[in-house]
C-alpha positions in Angstrom: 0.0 0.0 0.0 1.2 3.8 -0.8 0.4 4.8 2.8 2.4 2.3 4.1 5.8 2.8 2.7 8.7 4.4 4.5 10.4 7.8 4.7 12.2 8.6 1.4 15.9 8.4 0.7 18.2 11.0 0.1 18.8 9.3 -3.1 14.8 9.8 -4.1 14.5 13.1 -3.3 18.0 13.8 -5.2 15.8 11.8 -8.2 12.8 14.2 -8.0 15.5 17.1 -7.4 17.1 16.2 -11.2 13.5 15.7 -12.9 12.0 18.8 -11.6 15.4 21.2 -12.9 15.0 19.1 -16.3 11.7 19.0 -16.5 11.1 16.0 -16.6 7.7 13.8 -15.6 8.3 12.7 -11.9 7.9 9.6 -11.5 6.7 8.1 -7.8 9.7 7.3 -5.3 8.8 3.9 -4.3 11.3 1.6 -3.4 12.5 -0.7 -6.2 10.6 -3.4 -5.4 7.6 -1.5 -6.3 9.1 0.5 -9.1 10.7 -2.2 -11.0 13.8 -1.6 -12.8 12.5 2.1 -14.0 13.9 3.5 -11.1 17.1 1.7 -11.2 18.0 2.4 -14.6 17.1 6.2 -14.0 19.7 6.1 -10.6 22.1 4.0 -13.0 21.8 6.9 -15.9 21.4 10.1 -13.2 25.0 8.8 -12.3 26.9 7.7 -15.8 25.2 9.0 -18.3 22.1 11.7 -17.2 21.6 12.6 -20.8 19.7 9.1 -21.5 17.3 9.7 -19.1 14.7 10.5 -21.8 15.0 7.1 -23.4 14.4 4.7 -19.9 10.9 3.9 -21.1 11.7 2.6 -24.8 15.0 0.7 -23.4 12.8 -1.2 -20.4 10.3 -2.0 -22.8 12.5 -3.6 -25.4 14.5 -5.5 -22.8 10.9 -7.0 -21.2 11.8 -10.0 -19.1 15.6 -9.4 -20.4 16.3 -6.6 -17.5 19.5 -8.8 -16.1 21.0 -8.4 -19.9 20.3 -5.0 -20.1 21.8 -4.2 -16.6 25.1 -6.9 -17.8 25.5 -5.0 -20.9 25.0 -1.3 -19.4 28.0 -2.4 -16.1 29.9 -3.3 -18.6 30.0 -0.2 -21.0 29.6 2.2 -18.2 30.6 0.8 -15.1 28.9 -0.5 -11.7 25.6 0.2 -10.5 25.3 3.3 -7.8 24.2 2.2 -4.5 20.7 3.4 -3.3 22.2 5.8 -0.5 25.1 6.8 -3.6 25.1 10.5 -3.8 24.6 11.0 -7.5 27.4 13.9 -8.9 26.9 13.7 -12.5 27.0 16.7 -14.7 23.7 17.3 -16.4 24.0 19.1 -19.4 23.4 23.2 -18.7 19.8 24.2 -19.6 18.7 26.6 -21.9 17.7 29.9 -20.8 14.1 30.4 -19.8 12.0 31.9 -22.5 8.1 31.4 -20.9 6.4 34.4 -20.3 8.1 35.7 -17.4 11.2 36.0 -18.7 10.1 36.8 -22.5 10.9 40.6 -23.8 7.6 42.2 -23.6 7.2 43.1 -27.2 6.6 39.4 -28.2 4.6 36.8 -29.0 5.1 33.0 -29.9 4.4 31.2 -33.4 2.5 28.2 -33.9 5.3 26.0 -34.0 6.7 28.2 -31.0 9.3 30.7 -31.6 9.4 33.8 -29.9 8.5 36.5 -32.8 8.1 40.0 -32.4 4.7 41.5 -31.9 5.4 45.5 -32.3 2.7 47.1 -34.7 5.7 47.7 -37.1 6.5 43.7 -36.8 3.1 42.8 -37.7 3.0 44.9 -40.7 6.1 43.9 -41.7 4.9 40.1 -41.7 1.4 41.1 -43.2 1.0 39.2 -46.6 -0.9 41.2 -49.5 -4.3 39.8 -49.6 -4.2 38.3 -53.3 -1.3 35.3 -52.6 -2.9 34.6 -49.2 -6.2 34.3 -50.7 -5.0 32.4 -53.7 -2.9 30.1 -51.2 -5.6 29.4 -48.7 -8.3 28.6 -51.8 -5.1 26.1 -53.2 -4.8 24.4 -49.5 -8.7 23.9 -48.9 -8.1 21.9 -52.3 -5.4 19.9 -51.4 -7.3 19.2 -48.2 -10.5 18.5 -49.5 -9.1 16.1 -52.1 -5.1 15.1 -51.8 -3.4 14.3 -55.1 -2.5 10.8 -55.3 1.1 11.6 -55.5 1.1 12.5 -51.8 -0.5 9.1 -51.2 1.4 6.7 -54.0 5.0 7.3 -54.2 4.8 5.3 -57.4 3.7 8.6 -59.4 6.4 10.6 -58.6 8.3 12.6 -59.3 5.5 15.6 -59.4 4.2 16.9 -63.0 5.6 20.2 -63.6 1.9 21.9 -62.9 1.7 20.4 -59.4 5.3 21.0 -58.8 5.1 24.7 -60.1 1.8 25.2 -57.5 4.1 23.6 -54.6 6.4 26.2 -55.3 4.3 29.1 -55.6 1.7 28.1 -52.1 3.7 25.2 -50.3 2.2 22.0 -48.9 -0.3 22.6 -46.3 0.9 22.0 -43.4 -1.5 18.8 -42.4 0.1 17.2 -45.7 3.2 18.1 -45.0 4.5 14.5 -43.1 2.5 12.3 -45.5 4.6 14.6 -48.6 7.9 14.8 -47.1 7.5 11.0 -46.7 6.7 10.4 -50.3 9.0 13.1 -51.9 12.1 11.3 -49.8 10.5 7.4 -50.6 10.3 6.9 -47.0 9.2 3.1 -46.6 11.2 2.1 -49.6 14.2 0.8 -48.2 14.9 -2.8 -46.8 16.0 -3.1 -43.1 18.1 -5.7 -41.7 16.4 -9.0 -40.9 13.2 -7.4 -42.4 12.5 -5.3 -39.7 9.8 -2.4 -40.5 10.9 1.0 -40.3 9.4 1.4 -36.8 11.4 -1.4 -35.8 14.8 -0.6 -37.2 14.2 2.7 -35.1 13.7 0.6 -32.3 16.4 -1.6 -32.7 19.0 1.7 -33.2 17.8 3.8 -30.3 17.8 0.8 -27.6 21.5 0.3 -29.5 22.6 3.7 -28.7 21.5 4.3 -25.6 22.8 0.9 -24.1 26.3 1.5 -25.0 28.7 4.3 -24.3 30.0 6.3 -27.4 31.4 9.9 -27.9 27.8 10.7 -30.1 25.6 10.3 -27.3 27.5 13.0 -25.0 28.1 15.3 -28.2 24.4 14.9 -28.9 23.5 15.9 -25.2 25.4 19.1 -25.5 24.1 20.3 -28.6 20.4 19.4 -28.1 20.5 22.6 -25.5 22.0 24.9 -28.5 19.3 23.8 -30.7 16.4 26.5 -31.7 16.8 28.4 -28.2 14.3 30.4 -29.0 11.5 28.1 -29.8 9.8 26.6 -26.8 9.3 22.9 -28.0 12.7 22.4 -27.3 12.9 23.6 -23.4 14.1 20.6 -21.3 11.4 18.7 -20.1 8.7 19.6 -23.2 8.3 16.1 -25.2 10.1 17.4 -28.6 13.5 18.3 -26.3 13.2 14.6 -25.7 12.4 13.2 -28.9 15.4 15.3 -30.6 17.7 13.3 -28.5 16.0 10.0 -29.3 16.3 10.5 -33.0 19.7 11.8 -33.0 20.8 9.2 -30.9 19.3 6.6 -33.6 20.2 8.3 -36.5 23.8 8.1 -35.3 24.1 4.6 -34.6 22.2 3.8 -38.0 24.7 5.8 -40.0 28.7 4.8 -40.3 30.0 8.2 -39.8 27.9 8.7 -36.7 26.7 12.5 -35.0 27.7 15.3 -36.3 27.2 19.0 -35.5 24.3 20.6 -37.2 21.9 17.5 -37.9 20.5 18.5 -34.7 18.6 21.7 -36.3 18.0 19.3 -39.1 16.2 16.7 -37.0 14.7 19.7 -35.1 12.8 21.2 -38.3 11.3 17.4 -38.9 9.7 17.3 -36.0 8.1 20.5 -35.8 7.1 20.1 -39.5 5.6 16.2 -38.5 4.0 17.3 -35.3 7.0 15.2 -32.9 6.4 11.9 -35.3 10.2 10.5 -33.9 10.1 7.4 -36.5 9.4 9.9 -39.9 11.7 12.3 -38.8 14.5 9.5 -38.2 13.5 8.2 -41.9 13.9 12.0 -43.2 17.0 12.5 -41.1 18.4 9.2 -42.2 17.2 10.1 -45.9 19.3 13.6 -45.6 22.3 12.7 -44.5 22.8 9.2 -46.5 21.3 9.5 -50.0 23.1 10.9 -52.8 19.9 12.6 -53.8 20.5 14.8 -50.7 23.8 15.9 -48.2 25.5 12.2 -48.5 29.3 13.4 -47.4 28.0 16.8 -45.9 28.0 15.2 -42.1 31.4 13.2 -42.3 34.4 13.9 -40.2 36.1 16.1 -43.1 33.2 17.0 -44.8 34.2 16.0 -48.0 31.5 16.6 -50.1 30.3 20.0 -48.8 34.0 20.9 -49.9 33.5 19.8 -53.1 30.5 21.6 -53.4 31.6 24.8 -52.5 34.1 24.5 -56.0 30.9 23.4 -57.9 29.0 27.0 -56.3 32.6 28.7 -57.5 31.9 27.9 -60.3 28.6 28.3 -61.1 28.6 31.5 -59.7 32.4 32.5 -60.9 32.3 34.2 -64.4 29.0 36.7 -63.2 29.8 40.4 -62.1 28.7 39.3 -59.0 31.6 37.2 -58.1 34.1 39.6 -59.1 32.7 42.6 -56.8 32.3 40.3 -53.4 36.2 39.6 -54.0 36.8 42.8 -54.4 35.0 43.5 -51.2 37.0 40.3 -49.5 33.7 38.4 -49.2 33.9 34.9 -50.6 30.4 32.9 -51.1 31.3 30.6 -49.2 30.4 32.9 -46.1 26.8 32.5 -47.9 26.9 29.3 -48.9 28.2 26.6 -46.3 25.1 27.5 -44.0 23.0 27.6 -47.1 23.8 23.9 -48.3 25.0 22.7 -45.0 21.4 23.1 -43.1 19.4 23.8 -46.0 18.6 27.2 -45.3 18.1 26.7 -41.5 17.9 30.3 -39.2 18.8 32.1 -42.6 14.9 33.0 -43.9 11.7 32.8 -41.8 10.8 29.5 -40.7 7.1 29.5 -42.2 9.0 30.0 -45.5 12.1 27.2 -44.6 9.1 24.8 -44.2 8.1 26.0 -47.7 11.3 25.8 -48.9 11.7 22.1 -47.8 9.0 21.3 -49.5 10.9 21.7 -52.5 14.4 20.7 -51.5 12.7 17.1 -50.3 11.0 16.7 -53.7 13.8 18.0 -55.7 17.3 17.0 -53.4 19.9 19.4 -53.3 20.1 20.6 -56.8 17.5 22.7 -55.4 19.5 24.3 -52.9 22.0 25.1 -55.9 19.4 26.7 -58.0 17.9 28.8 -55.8 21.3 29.8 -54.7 22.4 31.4 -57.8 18.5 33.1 -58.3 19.3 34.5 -54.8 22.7 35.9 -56.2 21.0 37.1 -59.7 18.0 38.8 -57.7 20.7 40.9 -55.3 22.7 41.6 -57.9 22.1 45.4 -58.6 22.2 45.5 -54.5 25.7 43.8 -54.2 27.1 45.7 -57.2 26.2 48.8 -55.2 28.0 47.5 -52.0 30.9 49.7 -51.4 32.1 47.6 -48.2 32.4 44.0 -46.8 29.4 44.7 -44.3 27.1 46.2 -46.8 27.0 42.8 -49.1 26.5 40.5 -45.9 23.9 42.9 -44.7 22.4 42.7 -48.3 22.4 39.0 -48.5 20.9 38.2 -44.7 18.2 41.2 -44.9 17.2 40.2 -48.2 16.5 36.5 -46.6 15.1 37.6 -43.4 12.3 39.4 -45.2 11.6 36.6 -47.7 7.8 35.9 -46.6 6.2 35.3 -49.9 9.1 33.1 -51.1 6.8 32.0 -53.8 8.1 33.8 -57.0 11.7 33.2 -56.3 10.6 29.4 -55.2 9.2 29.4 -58.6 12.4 30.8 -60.3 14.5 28.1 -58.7 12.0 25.1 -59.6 12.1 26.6 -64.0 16.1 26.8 -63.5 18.1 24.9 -66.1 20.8 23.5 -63.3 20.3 19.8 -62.7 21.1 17.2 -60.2 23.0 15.1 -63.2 24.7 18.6 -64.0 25.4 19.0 -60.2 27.1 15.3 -60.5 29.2 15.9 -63.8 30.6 18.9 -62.1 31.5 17.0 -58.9 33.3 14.3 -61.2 35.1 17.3 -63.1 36.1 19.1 -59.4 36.9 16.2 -57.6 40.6 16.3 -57.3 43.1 13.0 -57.7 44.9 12.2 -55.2 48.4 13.3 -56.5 51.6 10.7 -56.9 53.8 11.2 -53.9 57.0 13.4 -54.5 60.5 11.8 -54.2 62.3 13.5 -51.0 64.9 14.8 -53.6 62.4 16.4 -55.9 61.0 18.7 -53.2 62.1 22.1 -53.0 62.3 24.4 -49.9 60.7 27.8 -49.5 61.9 30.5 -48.0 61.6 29.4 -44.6 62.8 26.1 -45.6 59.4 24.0 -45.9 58.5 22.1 -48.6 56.7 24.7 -51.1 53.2 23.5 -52.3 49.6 24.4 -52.9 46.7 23.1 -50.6 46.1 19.8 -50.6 42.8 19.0 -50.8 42.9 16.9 -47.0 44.0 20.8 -46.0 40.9 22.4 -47.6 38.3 19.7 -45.7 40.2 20.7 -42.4 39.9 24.4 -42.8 36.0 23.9 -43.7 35.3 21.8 -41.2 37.3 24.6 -38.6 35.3 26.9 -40.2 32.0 25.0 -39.6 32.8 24.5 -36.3 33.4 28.1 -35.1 30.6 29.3 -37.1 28.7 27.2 -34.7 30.7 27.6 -31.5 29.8 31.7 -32.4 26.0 31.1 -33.0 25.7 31.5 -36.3 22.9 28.7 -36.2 
């Protein structure tokens, strides 16, 4: 009986203490006999690993009647069980700053997907629409709703006919259709899981994976779920999505080879706002992102070898117009544009309502799209940056011009009619990528002036500096 149990332990209150500062639901201190193993594995995790926390309910329920295996194979990657009256230490990672009400500037308000916005009269001018596209777009989603176009429903029919395609563009997918698209532009269900396991499965399988062994993703991943979105309420500790974003993260990086790395978090972030939290489709879209070739395959590897490359390809492509020539002259090179542009697909660089919008496309289309409406972005600011008469002035240019892109629709539609293709996109890789050169004989090699060997970059120096660059964009809050 509840009545009749004893006083609490230090170690129970301590338990509460940690769930109320996270947030997290509290879950009754009865002693373990009552509690079953939930309580042991949350005083085993408080202690070795306080970021796993979140995942105790999916790992107890896989390992049903296996608890002795679980408890085996967590001693052995983490080390021994606390004792019950064990003072529990552990670092928990450092919460974001409030942003509820109280502590919210007084000026403004929340979105629907929960980002703090400004509600000045000037602000809500500034995000009023002209009544003709919202009209048009709210007539084109009652449509969709009323009736969905089988190619939202049968994957079979896509790619999308150039007339539905050019409507996506212009009005977006309405938001309720929005998982069930995304699903069917990435042909999410499609692929074949070990031991034919369903995709809910195989999500299963690689979260209870991750989260029962120690590796250097999942304590990466609990740092960098706290820098995600700070302004957007879904992601305080303790609210469900701040969770889920570590569950999915955590999967997705035991399902991949090359593991975690920095910036998929706002990626996995912007799925499950867009799917309303739905952890298995955003680990499919996720998955999708980061692995297919059709998308950022080599974006989220250690070097970063293909987001290199593809900054020669946007060299390129953008080299021979005026536009190159005057941001040299002003010291600006794109890729100061361009890394956060194909890196997160436009994430924290234009208004979220019109990200979602623009994912609509990049999903459908893969990341030719990003390319194309990268070089419309540069041919629309043209006359701007040619009047630029300083390095601040053209990045002002650029990130104004994209923070005030709420009716994204005509330049969506610009980007869709563009004549650069994905199989362009790959015969310029195959031109760009670099051999590896023959190795120089020791005599051959001729000092400098300081008496090191002279030569140019090598290409393994390029994917270090980017990847130094990537990481102090981020360790600056750039994203």
């Amino acid at each position: 009986m509840r009545g009749e149990r004893g006083p609490r332990s230090d170690l129970d209150r301590h338990l509460e203490l940690c769930r109320n500062k996270r947030g997290l639901r509290t879950v009754g201190t009865c002693p373990d006999e009552d509690a079953g193993f939930k309580v042991r594995l949350e005083r085993f995790y408080y202690k070795h690993a306080p970021h796993n926390v979140s995942g105790v309910d999916a790992l107890l329920d896989f390992f049903s009647g296996r608890e002795d295996e679980l408890f085996g194979r967590l001693v052995a990657a983490y080390g021994e069980e606390p004792d019950k009256a064990e003072t529990i230490t552990a670092a928990f990672p450092v919460p974001k700053p409030a942003q509820g009400p109280e502590s919210a500037p007084l000026d403004t308000v929340r979105d629907s997907y929960g980002f703090l916005v400004d509600d000045t009269p000037q602000a809500r001018l500034a995000r009023a629409a002209p009544p003709e596209p919202r009209t048009s777009r709210l007539k084109y989603h009652r449509a969709l709703l009323a009736s969905p176009p089988p190619e939202f429903r049968d994957r079979s029919l896509l790619p999308l006919a150039p007339a539905d395609l050019h409507l996506i563009a212009l009005h977006g997918v309405p938001p309720a259709l929005r998982k069930e698209a995304w699903r069917s532009f990435a042909g999410v269900g499609t692929e074949a899981f070990p031991g034919g396991a369903s995709l809910e499965e195989f999500y299963r399988q690689c979260l209870v994976n991750s989260l029962s062994t120690k590796s250097e993703s999942t304590t990466a991943i609990a740092k960098d779920i706290n820098r995600t979105f700070p302004n957007c309420d879904r992601f305080d500790p303790g609210a469900e999505a701040y969770a889920s974003l570590f569950k999915v993260l955590s999967a997705v990086s035991h399902s991949i080879e090359d593991g975690y790395c920095q910036g998929t978090n706002f990626m996995a972030g912007v799925l499950l706002l867009a799917t309303g939290n739905d952890e298995v489709t955003s680990f499919a879209l996720l998955r999708a992102i980061t692995s297919s070739e059709a998308y950022n395959a080599g974006y989220y590897t250690a070097l970063m070898t293909t987001l290199v490359l593809d900054q020669k390809v946007m060299a390129t492509l953008v080299g021979a117009s005026p536009v190159s020539a005057k941001l040299q002259e002003l010291g600006v090179t794109l890729e100061d544009f361009t890394i956060r542009w194909l890196l997160c697909a436009f994430i924290d660089v234009v208004p979220f309502e019109t990200l979602l919008h623009l994912w609509d496309l990049y999903l459908h289309e893969g990341v030719s799209f990003l390319f194309r409406l990268a070089l419309v972005i540069f041919e629309d600011l043209e006359p701007r940056l040619m009047a630029a008469d300083d390095f601040s002035t053209a990045i002002t240019a650029v990130n104004d011009h994209l923070k005030n892109l709420t009716d994204p629709g005509p330049t969506f539609l610009k980007a869709v009619k563009h004549d650069f293709t994905h199989a362009r996109l790959l015969s310029l890789r195959a031109e760009l990528r670099a051999p590896s050169p023959p190795p120089i004989p020791q005599q051959q090699q001729s000092p400098d002036a300081e008496g090191a060997p002279a030569s140019a970059s090598s290409p393994q120096q390029s994917k270090k500096t980017m990847h130094l660059r990537v990481r102090n964009m981020f360790k600056k809050g750039m994203w």
